[in-house]
NUDREN-434781 format. One record per residue (C-alpha): residue number from 1; x, y, z. Coordinates in nm, 4 decimals, padded with zeros to 6 digits. Layout:
# residues N
     n          X          Y          Z
   NUM          X          Y          Z
...
END
This chain:
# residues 147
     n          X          Y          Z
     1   -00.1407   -00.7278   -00.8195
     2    00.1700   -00.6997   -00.5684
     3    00.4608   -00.4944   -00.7237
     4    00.7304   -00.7870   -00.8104
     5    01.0370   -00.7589   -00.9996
     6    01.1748   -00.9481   -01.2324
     7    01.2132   -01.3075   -01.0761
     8    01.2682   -01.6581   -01.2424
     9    00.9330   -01.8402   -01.2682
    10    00.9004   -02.1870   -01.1120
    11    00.6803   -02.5030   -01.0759
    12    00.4928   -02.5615   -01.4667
    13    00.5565   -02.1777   -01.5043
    14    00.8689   -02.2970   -01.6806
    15    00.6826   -02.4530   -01.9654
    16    00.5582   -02.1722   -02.0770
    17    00.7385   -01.9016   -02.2213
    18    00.6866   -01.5931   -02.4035
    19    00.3330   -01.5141   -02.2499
    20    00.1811   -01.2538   -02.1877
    21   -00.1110   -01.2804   -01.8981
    22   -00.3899   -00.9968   -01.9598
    23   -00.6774   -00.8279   -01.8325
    24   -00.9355   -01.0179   -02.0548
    25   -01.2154   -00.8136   -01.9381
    26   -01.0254   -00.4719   -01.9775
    27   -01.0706   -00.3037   -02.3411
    28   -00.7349   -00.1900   -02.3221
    29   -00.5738   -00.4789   -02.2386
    30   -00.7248   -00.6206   -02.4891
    31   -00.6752   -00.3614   -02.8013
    32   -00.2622   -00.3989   -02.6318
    33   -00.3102   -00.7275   -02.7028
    34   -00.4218   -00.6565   -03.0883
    35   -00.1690   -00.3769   -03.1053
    36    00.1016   -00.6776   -03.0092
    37   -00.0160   -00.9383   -03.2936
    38    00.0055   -00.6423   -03.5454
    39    00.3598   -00.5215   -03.4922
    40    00.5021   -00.8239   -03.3542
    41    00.8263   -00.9055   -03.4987
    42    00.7552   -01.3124   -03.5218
    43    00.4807   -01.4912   -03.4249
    44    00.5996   -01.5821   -03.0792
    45    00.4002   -01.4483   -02.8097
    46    00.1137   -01.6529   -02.6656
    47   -00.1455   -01.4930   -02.4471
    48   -00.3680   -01.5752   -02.1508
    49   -00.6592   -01.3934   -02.0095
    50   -00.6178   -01.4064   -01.6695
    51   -00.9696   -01.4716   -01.5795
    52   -00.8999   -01.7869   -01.7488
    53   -00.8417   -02.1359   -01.5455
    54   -00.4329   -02.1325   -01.7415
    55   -00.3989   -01.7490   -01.6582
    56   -00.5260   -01.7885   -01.3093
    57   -00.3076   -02.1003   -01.2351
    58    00.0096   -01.9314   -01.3769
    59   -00.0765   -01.6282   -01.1987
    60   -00.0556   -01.8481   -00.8347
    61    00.2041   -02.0457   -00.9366
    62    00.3986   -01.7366   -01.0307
    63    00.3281   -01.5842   -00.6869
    64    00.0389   -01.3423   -00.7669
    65   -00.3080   -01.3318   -00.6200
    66   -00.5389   -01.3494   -00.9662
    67   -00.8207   -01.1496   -00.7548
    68   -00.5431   -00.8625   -00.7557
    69   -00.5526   -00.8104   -01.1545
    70   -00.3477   -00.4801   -01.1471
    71   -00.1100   -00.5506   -01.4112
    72   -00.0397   -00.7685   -01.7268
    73    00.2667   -00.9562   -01.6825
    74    00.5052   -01.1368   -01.9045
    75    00.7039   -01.4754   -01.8931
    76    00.9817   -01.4280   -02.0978
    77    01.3447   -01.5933   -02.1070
    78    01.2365   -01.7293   -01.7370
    79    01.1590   -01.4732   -01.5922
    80    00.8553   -01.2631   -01.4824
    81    00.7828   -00.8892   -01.5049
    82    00.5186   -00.6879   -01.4711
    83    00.4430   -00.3283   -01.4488
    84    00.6412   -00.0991   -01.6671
    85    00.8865   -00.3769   -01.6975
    86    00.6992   -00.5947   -01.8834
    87    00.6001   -00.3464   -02.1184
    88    00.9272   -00.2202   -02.1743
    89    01.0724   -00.5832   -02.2323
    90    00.7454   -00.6365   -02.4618
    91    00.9785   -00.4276   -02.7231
    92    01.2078   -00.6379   -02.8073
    93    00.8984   -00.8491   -02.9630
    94    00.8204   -00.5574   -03.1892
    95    00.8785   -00.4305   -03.5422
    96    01.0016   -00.0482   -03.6581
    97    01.0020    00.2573   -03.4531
    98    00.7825    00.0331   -03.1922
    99    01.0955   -00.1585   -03.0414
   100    01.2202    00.1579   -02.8919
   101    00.9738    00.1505   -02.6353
   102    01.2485   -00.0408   -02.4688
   103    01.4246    00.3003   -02.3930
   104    01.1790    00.4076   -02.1793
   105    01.3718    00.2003   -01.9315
   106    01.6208    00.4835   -01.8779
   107    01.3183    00.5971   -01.6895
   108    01.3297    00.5108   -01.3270
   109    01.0846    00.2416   -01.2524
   110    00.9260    00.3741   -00.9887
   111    00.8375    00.6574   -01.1726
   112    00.7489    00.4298   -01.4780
   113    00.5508    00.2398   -01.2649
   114    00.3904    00.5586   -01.1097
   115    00.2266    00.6190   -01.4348
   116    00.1611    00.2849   -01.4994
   117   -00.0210    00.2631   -01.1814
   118   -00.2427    00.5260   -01.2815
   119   -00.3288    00.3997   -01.5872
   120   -00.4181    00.0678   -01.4431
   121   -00.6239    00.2035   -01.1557
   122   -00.8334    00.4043   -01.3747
   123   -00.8452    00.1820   -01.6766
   124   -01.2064    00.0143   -01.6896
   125   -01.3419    00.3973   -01.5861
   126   -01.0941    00.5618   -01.8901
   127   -01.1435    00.2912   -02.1628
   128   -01.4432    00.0058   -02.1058
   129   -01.4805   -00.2955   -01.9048
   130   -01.6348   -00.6189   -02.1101
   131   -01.8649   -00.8179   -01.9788
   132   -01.6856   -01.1470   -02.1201
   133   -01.3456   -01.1866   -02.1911
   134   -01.1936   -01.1153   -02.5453
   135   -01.2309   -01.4146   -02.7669
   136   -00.9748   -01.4184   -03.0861
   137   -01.0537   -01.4557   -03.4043
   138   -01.0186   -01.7957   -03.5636
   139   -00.6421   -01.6930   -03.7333
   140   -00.5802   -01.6477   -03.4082
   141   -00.6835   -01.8756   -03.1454
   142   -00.3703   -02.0680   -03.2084
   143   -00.1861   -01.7629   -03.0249
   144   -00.4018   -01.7929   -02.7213
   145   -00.3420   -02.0341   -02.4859
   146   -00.5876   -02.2648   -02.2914
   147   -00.6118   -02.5710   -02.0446
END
């Protein structure tokens, strides 16, 4: 996925808020996304695989290339990061010692997003790729969003 900064979403992008757009094939996108809905804050997020026909569409409408899955990214107060970025504004969502994630962003981000990078481009080889997306449980499925 392109390297994008934070930008404002547009077209139906604007309906949806606070979602996060994963890697539903990658097993650590996926245990990020457990890790979320256990030391979330509130019950806000919503997520998207996106090898899904919602994730993919937001994905083009948000001016990425879903073929280029290099990154989760997160649509949050209208606008769109990804990278480091959206990880470190994913703290704000999160309970205890967890929130102060967000101070990694003293960090410059193209050193955060050096590392980040890495992790991505070596993710299915470090940690397991699925062969089908993560489904949610049934407490859960609410959470996830779908066409």
């Amino acid at each position: 996925m392109r390297d994008r900064a934070d930008g404002a979403c547009g077209n139906s992008a604007n309906r949806y808020h606070d979602v996060v757009i994963f890697d539903g094939l990658c097993n650590l996108c996926a245990r990020s996304v457990i890790f979320i809905l256990d030391h979330e804050a509130a019950p806000v997020l919503r997520f998207t695989s996106l090898q899904s026909p919602l994730g993919m569409r937001l994905l083009r409408e948000l001016g990425f290339d879903p073929a280029d899955a290099a990154t989760f990214v997160l649509v949050a107060d209208g606008r769109t990061s990804v990278k480091s970025d959206a990880a470190v504004r994913l703290a704000v969502y999160l309970t205890g010692v967890w929130k102060f994630i967000g101070a990694l962003k003293i960090i410059p981000r193209p050193v955060r997003d050096w590392m980040y990078d890495g992790v991505a481009r070596n993710r299915y080889r470090w940690f397991g790729r699925r062969e089908e997306c993560m489904a949610p449980t049934r407490e859960l499925r609410a959470r996830f969003l779908q066409e």
